[in-house]
C-alpha positions in Angstrom: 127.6 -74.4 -73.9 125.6 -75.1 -76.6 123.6 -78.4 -74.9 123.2 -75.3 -72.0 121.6 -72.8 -74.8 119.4 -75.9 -75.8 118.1 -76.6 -72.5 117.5 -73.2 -71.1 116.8 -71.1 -74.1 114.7 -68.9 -72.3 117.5 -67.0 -70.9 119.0 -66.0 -74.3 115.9 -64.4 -75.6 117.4 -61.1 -76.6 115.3 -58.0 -74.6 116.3 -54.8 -75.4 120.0 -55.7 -76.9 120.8 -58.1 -74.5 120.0 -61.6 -72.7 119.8 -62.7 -69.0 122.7 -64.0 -68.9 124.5 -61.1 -70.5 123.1 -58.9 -67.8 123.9 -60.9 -65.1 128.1 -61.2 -66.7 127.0 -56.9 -66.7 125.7 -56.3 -62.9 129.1 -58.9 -61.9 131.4 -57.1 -63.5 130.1 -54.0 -62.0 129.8 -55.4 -58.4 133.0 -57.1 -58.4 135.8 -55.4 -56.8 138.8 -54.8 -59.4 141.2 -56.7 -59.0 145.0 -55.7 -60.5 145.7 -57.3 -63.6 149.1 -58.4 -63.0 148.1 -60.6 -60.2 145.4 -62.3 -62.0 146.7 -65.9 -62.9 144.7 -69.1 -63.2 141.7 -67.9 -64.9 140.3 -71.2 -65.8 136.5 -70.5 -66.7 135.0 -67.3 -67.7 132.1 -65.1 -65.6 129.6 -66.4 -68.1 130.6 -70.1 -67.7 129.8 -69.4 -63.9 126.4 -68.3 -64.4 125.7 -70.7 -66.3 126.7 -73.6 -63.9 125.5 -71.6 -61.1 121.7 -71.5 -63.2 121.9 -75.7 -63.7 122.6 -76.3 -60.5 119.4 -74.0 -59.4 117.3 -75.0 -61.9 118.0 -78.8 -61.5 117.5 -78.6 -57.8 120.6 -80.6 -57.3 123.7 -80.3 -54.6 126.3 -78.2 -55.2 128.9 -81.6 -54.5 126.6 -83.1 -57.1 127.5 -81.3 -60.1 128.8 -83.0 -62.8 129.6 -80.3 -65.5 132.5 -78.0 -66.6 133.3 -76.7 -63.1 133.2 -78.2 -59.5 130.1 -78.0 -58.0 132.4 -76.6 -54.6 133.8 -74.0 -57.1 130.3 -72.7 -58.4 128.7 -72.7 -54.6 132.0 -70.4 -53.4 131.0 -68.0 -56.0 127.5 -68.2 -55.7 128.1 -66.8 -52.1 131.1 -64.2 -53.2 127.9 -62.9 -55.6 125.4 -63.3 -52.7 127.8 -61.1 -50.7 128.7 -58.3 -53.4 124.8 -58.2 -54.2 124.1 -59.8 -57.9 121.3 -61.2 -56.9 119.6 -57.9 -55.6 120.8 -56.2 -58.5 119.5 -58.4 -61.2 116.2 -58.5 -59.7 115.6 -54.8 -59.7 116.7 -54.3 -62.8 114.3 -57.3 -63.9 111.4 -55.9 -61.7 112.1 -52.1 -63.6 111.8 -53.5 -66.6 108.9 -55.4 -65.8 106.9 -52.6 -64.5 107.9 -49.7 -67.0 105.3 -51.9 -69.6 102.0 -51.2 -68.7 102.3 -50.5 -65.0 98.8 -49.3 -64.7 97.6 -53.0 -65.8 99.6 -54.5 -63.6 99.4 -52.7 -60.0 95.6 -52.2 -60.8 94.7 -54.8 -58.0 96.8 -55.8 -55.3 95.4 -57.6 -52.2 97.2 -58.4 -49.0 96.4 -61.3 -46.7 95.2 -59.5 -43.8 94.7 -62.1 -41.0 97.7 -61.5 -39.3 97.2 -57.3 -39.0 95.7 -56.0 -35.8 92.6 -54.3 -36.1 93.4 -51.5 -34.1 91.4 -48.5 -35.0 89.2 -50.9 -37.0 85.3 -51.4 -36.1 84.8 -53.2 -32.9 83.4 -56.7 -32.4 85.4 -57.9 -35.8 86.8 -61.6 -34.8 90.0 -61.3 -35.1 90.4 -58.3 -32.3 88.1 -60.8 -30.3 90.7 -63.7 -30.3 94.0 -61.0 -29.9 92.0 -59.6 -26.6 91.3 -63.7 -25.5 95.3 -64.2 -26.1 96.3 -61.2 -24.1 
């Protein structure tokens, strides 16, 4: 864990009381469905060893089957799609993006463009090229 802290330290940078990873162990114990204590046997790794194997293997741009680390590489792709499935993904980025844009939102939406070569120009001026070439491809 701690040749993991030393590589990726940017995700333990404490924000607001917490780090990344901490959130993420957060929004998957929210998301996950629980599960009756009794019945739980065979809890090798934790949820925080997951995320971290699940952000090597990511970040390394590796195959799952070619993980060498703590846990199987099939082990940390089955529970990359079980959180794919439940949503931790989704979750994690909206609360990044909320926290990103409650600091100076006015700065950052000031200018926003769009690429606008693939929108009709319906109700737009006439003669403009692009309505030309959509009326030659009708």
């Amino acid at each position: 864990m701690e040749s993991f802290r030393k590589k990726y330290s940017k995700l333990f940078i404490e924000r607001e009381n917490s780090n990344f990873i901490e959130r993420m162990e957060k929004i998957i114990t929210q998301l996950e469905p629980n599960k009756n204590e009794k019945y739980k046997r065979n809890c090798k790794h934790t949820i925080k060893e997951y995320v971290c194997g699940i952000i090597e293997v990511i970040s390394n741009n590796i195959s799952w089957r070619k993980y060498t680390g703590k846990i199987d590489g099939r082990v940390l792709n089955n529970k990359h799609n079980h959180y794919c499935k439940i949503g931790v993904y989704d979750g994690i980025y909206k609360l990044i993006l909320g926290e990103y844009l409650t600091e100076n939102k006015e700065e950052k939406i000031k200018v926003l463009s769009i690429d606008s070569t693939f929108i009709e120009n319906k109700n737009g001026i006439d003669g403009t090229s692009i309505t030309k070439i959509r009326e030659d491809e009708k």
